[in-house]
Backbone and ligand atoms as CSV (ligand in chain L), in Angstrom:
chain,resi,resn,atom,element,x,y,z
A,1,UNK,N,N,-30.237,-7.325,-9.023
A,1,UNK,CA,C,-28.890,-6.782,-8.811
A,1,UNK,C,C,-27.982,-7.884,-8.274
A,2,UNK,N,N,-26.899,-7.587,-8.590
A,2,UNK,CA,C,-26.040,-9.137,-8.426
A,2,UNK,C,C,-25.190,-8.699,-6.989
A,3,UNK,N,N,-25.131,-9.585,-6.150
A,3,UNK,CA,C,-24.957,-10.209,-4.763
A,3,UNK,C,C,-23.339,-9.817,-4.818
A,4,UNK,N,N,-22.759,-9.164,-4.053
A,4,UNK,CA,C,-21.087,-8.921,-3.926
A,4,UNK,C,C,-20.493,-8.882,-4.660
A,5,UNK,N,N,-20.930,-7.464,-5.401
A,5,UNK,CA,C,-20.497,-6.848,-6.434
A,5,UNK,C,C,-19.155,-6.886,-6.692
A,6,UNK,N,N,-18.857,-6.228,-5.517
A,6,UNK,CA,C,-17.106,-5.934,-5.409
A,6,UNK,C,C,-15.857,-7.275,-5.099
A,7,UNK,N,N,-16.667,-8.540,-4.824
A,7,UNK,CA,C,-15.939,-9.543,-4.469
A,7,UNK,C,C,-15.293,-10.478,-5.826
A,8,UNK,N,N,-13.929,-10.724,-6.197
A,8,UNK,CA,C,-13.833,-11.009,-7.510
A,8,UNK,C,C,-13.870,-12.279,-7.166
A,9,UNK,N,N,-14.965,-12.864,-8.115
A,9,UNK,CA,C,-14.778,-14.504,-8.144
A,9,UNK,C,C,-13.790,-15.371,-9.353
A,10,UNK,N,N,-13.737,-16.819,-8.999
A,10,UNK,CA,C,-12.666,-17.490,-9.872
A,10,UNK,C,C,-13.609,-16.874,-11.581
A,11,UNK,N,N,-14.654,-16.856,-11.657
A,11,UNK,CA,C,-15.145,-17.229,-12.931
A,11,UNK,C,C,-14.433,-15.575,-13.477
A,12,UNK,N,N,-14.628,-14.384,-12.547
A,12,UNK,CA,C,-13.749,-13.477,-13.001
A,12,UNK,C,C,-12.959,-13.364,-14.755
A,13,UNK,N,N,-12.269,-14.173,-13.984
A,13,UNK,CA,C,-10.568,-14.594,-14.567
A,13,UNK,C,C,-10.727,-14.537,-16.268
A,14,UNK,N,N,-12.557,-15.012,-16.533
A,14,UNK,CA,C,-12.661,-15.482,-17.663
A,14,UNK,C,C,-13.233,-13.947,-18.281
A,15,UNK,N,N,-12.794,-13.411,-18.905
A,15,UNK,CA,C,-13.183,-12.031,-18.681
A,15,UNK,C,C,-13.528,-11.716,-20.970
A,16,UNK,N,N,-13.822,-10.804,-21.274
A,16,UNK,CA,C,-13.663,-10.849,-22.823
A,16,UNK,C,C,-12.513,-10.256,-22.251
A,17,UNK,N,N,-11.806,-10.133,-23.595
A,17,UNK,CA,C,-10.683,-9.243,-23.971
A,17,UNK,C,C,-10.229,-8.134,-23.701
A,18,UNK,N,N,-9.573,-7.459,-22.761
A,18,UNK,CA,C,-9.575,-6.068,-22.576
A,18,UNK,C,C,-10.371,-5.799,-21.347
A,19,UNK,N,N,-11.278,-6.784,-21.150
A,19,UNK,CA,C,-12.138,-5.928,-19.711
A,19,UNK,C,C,-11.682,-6.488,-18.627
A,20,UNK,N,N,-11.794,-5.158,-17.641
A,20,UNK,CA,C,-11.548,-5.482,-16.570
A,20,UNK,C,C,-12.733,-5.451,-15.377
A,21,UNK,N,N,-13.028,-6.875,-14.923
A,21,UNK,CA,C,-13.860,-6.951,-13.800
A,21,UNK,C,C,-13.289,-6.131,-12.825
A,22,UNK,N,N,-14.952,-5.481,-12.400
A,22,UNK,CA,C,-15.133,-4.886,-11.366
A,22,UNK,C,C,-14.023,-4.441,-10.036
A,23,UNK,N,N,-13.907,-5.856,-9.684
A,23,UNK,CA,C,-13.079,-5.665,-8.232
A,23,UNK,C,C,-11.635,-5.828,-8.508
A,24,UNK,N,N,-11.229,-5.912,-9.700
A,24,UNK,CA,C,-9.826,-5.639,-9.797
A,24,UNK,C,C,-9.476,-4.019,-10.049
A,25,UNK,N,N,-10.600,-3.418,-10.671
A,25,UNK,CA,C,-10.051,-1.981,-10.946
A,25,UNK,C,C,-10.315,-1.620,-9.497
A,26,UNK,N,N,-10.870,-2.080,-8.793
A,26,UNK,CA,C,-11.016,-1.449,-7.215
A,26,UNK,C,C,-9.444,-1.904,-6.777
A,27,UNK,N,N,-9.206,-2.854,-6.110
A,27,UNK,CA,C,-7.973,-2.899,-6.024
A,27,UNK,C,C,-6.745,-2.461,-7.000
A,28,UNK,N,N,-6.708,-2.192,-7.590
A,28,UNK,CA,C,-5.587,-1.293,-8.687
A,28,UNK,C,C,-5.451,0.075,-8.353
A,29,UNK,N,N,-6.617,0.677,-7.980
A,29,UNK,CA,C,-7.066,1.836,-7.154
A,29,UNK,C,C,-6.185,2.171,-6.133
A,30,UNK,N,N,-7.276,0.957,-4.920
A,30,UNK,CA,C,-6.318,0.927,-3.651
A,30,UNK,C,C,-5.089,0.899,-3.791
A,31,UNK,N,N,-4.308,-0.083,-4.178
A,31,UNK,CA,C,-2.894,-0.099,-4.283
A,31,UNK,C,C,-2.550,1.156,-4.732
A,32,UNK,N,N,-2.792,1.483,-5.988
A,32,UNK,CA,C,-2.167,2.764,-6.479
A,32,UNK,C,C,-2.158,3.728,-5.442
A,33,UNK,N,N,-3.054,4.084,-5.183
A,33,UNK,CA,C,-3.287,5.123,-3.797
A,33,UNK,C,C,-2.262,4.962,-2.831
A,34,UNK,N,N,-2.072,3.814,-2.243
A,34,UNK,CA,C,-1.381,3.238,-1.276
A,34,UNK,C,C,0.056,3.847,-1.543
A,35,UNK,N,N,0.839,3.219,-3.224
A,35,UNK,CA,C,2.117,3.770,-3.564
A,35,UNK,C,C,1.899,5.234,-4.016
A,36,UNK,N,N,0.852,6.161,-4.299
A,36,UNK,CA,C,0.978,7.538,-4.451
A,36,UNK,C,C,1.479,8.081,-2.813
A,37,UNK,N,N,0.585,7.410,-1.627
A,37,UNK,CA,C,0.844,7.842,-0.638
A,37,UNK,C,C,1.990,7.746,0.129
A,38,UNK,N,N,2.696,6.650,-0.069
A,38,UNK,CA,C,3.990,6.334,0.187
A,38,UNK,C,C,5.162,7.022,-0.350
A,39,UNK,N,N,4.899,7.471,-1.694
A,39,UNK,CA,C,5.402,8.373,-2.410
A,39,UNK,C,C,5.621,9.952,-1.711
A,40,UNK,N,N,4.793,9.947,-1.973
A,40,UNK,CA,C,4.284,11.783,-1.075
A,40,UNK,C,C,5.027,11.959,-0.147
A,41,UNK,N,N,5.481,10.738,0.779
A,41,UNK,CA,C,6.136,10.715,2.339
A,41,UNK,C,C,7.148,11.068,1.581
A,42,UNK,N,N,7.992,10.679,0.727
A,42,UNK,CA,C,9.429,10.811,-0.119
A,42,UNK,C,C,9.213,12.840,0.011
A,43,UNK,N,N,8.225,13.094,-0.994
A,43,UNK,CA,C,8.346,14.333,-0.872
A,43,UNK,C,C,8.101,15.781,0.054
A,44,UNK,N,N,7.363,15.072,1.230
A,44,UNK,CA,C,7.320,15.504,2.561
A,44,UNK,C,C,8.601,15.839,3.373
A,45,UNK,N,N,9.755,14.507,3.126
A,45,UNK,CA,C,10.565,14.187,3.830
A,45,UNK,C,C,11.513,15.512,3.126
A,46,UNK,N,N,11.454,15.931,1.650
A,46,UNK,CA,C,11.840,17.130,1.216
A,46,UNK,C,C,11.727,17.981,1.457
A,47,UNK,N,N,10.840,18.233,1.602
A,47,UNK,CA,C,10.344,20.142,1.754
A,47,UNK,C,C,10.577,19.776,3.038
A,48,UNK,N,N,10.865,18.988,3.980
A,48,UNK,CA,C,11.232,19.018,5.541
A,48,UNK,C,C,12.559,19.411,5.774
A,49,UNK,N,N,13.373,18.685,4.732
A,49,UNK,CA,C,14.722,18.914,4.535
A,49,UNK,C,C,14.993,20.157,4.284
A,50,UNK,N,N,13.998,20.374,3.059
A,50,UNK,CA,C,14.021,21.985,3.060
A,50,UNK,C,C,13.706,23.156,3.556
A,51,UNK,N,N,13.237,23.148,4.460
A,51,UNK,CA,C,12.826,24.000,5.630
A,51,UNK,C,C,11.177,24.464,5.981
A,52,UNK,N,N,10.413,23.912,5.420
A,52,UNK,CA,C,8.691,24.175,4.968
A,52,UNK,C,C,8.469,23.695,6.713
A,53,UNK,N,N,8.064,24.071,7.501
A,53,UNK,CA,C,7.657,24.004,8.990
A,53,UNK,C,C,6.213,23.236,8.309
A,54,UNK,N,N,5.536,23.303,7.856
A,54,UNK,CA,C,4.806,22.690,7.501
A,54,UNK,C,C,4.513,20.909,7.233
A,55,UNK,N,N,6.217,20.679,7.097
A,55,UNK,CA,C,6.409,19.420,6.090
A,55,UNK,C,C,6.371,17.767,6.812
A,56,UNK,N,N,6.498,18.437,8.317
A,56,UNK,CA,C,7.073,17.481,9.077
A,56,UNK,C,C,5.791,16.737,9.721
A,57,UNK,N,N,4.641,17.777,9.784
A,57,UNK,CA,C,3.374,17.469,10.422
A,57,UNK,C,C,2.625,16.690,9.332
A,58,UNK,N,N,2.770,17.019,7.848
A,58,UNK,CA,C,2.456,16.256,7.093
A,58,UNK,C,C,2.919,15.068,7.035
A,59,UNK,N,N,4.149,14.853,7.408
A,59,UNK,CA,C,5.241,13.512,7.007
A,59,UNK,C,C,4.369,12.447,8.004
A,60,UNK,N,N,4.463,13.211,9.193
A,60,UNK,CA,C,3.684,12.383,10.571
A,60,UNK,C,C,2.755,11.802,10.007
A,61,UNK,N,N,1.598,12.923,9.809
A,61,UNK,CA,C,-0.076,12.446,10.065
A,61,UNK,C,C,0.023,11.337,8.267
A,62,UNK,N,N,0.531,11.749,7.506
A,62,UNK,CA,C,0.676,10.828,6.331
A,62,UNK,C,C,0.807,9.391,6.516
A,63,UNK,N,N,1.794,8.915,7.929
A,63,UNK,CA,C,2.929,7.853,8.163
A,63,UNK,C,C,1.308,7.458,9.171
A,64,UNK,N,N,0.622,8.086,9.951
A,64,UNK,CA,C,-0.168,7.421,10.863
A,64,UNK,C,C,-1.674,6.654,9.592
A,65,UNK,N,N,-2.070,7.685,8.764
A,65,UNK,CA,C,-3.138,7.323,7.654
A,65,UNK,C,C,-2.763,5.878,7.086
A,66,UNK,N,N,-1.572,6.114,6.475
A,66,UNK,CA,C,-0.740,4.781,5.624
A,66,UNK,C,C,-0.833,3.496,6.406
A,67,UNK,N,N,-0.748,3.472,7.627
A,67,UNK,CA,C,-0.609,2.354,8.812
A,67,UNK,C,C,-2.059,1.402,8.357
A,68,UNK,N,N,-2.836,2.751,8.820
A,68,UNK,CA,C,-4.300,2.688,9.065
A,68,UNK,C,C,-4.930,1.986,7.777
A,69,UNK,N,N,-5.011,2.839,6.409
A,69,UNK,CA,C,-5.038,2.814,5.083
A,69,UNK,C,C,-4.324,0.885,4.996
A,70,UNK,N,N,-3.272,0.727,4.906
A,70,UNK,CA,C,-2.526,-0.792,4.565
A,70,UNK,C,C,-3.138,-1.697,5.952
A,71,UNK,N,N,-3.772,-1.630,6.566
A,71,UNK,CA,C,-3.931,-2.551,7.623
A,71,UNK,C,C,-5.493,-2.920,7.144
A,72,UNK,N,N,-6.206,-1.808,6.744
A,72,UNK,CA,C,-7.616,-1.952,6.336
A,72,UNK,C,C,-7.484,-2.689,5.051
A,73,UNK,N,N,-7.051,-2.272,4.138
A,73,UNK,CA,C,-6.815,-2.557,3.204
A,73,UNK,C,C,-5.969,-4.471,2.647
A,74,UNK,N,N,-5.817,-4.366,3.902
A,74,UNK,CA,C,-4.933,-6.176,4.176
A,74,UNK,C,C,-6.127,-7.195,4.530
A,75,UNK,N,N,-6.896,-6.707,5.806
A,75,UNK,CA,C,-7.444,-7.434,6.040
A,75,UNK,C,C,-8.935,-7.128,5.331
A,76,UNK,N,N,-9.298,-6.370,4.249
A,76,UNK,CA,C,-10.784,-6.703,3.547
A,76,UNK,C,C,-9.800,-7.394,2.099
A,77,UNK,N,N,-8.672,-7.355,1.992
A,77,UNK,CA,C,-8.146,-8.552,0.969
A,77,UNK,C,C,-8.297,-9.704,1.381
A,78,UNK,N,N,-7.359,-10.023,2.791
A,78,UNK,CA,C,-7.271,-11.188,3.117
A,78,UNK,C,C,-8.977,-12.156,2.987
A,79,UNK,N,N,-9.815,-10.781,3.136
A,79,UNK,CA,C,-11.428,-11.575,4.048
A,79,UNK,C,C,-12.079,-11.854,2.404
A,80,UNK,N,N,-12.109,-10.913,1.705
A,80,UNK,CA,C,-12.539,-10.883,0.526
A,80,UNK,C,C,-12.211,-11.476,-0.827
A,81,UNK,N,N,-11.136,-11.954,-0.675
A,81,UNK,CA,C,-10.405,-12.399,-1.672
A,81,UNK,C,C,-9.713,-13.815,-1.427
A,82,UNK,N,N,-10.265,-14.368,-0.602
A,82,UNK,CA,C,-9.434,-15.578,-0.363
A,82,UNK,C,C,-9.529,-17.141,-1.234
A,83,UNK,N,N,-11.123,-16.778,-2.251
A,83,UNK,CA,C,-10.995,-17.957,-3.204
A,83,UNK,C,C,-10.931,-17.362,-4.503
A,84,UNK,N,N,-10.285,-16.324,-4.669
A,84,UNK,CA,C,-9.696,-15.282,-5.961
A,84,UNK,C,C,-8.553,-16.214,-6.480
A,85,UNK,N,N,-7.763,-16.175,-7.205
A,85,UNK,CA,C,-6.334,-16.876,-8.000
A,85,UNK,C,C,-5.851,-15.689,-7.758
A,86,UNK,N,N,-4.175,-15.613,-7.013
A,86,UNK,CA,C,-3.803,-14.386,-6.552
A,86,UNK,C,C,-4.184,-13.365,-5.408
A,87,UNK,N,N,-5.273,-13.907,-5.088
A,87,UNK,CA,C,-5.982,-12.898,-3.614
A,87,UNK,C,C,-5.680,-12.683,-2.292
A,88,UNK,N,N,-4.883,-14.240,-1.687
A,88,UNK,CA,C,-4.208,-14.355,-0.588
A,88,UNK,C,C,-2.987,-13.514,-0.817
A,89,UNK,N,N,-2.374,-14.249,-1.773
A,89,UNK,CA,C,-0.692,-13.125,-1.813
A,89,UNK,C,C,-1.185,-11.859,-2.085
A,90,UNK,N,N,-2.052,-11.267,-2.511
A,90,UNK,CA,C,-2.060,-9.849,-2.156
A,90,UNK,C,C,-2.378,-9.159,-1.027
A,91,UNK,N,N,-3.140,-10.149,-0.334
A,91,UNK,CA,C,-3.386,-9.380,1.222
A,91,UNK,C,C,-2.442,-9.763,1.782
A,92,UNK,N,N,-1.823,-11.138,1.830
A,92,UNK,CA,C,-0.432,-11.159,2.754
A,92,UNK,C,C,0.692,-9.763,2.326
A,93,UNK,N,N,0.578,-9.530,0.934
A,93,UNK,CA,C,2.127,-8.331,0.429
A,93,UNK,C,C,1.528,-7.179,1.242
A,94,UNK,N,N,0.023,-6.902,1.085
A,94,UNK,CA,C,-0.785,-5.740,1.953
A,94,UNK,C,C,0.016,-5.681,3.077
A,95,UNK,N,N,-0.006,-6.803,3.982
A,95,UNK,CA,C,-0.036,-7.162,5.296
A,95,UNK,C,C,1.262,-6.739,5.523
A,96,UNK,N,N,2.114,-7.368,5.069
A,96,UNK,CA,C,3.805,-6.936,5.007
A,96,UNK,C,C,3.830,-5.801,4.831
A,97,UNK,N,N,3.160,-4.901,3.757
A,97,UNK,CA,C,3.956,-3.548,3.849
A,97,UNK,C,C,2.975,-2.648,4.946
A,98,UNK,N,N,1.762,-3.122,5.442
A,98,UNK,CA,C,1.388,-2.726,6.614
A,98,UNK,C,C,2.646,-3.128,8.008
A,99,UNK,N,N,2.816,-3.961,8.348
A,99,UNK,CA,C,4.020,-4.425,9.336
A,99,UNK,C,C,5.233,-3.121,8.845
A,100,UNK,N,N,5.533,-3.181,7.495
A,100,UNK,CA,C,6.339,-2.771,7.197
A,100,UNK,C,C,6.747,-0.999,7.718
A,101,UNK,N,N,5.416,-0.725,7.247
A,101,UNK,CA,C,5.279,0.888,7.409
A,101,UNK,C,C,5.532,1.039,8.738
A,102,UNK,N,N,4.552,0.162,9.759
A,102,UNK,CA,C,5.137,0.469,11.060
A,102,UNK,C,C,6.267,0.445,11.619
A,103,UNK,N,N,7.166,-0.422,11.115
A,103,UNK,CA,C,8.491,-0.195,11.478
A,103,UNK,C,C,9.017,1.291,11.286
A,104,UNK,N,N,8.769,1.249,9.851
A,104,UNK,CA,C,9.605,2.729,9.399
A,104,UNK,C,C,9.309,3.933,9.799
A,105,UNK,N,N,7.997,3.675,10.537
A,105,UNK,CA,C,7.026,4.882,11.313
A,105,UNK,C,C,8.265,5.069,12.595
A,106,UNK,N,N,8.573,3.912,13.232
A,106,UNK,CA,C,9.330,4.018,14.503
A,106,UNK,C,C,10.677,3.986,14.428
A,107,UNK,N,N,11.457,3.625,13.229
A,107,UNK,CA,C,12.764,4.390,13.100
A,107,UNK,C,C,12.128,5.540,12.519
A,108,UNK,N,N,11.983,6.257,11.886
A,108,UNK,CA,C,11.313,7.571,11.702
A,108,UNK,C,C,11.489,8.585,12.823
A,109,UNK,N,N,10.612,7.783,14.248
A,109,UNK,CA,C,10.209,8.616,15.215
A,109,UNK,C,C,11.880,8.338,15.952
A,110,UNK,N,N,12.597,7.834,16.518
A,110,UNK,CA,C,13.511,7.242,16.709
A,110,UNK,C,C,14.916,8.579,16.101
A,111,UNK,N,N,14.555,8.136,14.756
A,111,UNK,CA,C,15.557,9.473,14.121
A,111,UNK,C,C,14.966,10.929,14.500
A,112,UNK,N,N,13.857,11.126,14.639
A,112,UNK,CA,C,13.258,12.847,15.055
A,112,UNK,C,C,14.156,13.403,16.436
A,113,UNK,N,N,14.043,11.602,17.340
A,113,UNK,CA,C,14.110,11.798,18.663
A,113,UNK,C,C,15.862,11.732,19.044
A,114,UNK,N,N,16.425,12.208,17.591
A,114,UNK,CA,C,18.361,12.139,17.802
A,114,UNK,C,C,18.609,11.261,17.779
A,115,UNK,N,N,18.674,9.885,17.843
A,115,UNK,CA,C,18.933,8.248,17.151
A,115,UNK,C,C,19.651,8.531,15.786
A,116,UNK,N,N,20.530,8.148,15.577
A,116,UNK,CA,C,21.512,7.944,14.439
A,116,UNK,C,C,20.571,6.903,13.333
A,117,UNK,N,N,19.955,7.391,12.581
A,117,UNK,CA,C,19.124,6.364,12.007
A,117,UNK,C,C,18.736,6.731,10.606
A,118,UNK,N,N,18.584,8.082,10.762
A,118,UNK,CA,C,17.859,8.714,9.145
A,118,UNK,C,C,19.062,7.631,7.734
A,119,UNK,N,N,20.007,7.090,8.089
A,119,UNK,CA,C,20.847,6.580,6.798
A,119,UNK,C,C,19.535,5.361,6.534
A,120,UNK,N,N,18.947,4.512,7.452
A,120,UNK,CA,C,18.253,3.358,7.660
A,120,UNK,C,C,16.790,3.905,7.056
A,121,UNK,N,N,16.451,4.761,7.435
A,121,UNK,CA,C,15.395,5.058,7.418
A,121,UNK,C,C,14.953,5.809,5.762
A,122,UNK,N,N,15.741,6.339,4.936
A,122,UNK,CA,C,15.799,6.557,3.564
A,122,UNK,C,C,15.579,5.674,2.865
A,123,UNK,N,N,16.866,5.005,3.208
A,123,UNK,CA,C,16.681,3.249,1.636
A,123,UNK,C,C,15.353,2.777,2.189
A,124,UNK,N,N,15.018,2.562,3.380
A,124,UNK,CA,C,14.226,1.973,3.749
A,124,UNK,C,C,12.807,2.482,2.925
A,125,UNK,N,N,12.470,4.155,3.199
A,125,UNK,CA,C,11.310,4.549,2.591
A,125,UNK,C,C,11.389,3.915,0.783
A,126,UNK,N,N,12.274,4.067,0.247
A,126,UNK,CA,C,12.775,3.930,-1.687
A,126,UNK,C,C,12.360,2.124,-1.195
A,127,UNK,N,N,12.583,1.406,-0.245
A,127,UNK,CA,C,12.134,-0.294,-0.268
A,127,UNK,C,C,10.636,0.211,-0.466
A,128,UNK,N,N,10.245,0.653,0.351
A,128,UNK,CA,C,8.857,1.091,0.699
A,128,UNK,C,C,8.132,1.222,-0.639
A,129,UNK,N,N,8.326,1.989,-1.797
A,129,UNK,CA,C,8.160,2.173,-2.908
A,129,UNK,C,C,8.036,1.023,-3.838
A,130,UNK,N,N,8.987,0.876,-3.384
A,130,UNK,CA,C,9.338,-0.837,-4.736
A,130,UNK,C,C,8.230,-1.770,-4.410
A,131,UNK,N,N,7.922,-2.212,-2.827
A,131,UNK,CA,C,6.972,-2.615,-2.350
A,131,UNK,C,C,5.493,-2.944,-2.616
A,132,UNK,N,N,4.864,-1.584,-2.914
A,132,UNK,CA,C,3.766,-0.830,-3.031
A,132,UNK,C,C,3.833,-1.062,-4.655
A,133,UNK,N,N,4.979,-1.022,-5.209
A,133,UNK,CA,C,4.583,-1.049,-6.899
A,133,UNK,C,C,4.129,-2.359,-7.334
A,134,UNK,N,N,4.942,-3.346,-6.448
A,134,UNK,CA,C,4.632,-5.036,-6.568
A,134,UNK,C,C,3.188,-5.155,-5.924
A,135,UNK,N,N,2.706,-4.762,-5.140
A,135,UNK,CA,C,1.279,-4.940,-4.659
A,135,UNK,C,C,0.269,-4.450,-6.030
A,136,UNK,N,N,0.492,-3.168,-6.179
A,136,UNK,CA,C,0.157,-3.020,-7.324
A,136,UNK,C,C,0.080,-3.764,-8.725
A,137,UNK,N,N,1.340,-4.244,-8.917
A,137,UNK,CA,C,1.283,-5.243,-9.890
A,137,UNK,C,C,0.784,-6.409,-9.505
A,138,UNK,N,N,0.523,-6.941,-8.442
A,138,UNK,CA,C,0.158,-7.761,-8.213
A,138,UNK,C,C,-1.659,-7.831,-8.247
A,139,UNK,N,N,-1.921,-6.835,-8.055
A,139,UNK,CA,C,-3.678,-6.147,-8.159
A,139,UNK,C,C,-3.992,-6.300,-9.527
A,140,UNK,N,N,-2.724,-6.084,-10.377
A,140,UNK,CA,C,-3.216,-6.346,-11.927
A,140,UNK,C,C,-3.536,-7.471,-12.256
A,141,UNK,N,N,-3.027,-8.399,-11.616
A,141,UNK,CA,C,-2.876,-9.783,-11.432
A,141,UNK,C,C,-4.020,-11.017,-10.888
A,142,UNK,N,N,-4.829,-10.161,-10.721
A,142,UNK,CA,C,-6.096,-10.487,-9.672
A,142,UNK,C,C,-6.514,-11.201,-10.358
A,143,UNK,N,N,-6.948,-12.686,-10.222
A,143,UNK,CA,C,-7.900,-13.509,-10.914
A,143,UNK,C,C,-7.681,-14.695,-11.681
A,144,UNK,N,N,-5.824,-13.846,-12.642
A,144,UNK,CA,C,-5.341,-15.255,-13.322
A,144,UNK,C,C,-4.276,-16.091,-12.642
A,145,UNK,N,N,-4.306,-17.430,-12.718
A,145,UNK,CA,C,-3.808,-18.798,-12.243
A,145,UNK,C,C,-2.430,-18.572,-12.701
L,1,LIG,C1,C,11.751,7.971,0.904
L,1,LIG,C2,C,10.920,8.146,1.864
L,1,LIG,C3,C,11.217,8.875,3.160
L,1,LIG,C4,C,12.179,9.806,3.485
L,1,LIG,C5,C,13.251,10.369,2.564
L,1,LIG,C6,C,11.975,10.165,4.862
L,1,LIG,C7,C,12.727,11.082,5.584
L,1,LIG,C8,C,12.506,11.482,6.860
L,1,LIG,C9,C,13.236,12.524,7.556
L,1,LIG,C10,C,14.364,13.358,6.939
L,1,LIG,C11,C,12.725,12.604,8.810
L,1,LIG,C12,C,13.168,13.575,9.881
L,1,LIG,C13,C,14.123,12.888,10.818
L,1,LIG,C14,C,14.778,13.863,11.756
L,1,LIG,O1,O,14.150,14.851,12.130
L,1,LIG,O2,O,15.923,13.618,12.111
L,1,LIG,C15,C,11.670,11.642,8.910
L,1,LIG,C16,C,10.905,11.448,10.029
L,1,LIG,C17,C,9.856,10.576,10.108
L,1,LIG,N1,N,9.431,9.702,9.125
L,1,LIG,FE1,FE,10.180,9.588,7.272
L,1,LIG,N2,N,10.905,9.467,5.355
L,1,LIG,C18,C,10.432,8.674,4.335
L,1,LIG,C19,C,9.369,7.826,4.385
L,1,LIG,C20,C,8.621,7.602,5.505
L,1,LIG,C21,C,7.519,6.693,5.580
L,1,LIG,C22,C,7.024,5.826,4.405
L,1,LIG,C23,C,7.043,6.746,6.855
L,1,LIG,C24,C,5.935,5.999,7.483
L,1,LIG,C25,C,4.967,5.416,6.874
L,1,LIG,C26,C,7.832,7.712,7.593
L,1,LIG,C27,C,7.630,8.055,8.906
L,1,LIG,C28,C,8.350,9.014,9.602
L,1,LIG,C29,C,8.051,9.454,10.956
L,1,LIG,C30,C,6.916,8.965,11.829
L,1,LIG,C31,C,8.983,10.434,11.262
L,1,LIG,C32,C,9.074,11.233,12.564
L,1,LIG,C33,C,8.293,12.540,12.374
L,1,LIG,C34,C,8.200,13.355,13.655
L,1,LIG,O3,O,8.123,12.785,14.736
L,1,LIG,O4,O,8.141,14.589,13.532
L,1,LIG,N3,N,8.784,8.204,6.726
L,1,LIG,N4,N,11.544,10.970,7.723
């Protein structure tokens, strides 16, 4: 059985036609997940708007997972991927939109707490998005020079 399965090496890169090694469909995964979840907050932040008592506890515990989720997810890139083509810049973009989320977690909390902020805190989530799609694309990216 072959030794770090999940770790994509340079020889990777050299792939037949059409296939995709192992540890890139893992990361394509993660990421995706990452921008579905970031997403969801968009539609949380709706049905909150819209009155669902429900929506707001979701928005929270979603915003604390995502932290958690992009911080894990940064540093087994950064550790795992560091003689990949493309592997560093994806755990550093990880890393950023981990930093990132936390910010928006605390204008978030900031706006709950009457702070004039929710205008900041919108575009900000739609950055959030764009973000997560480039990580993603960038996961597609795994391997070639
Ligand atoms: C487009 C995306 C998003 C929209 C439209 C949005 C909208 C909102 C709204 C309307 C509130 C309520 C503010 C208030 O009560 O005055 C809120 C609160 C909050 N948001 Fe977002 N949000 C988005 C994304 C995010 C993301 C990505 C995170 C974090 C990862 C986040 C974290 C929070 C937190 C922690 C609160 C405070 C919740 C509480 O204490 O009950 N939001 N957001």
């Amino acid at each position: 059985m072959e030794k770090f399965a999940l770790t994509l090496r340079p020889s990777d890169a050299v792939q037949s036609e059409g296939e995709v090694p192992p540890a890139q469909r893992l990361w394509r995964v993660i990421t995706l997940l990452l921008l579905a979840a970031i997403f969801a907050e968009a539609a949380f932040a709706g049905a909150m708007l819209s009155g669902f008592p429900w929506a707001r506890a979701a928005h929270l515990a979603s915003a604390a997972l995502l932290i958690l989720g992009a911080v894990t997810a940064a540093c087994f890139a950064l550790a795992t991927l560091r003689r990949v083509p493309q592997g560093t810049k994806l755990g550093l973009m990880l890393l950023g939109l981990a930093v990132l989320l936390f910010l928006q977690t605390a204008i978030g909390k900031f706006a709950a707490n009457g702070s004039n902020l929710l205008w900041l805190h919108v575009p900000f989530g739609v950055a959030l998005v764009g973000l997560a799609a480039q990580a993603a694309a960038s996961a597609r990216n795994l391997g070639n020079r």
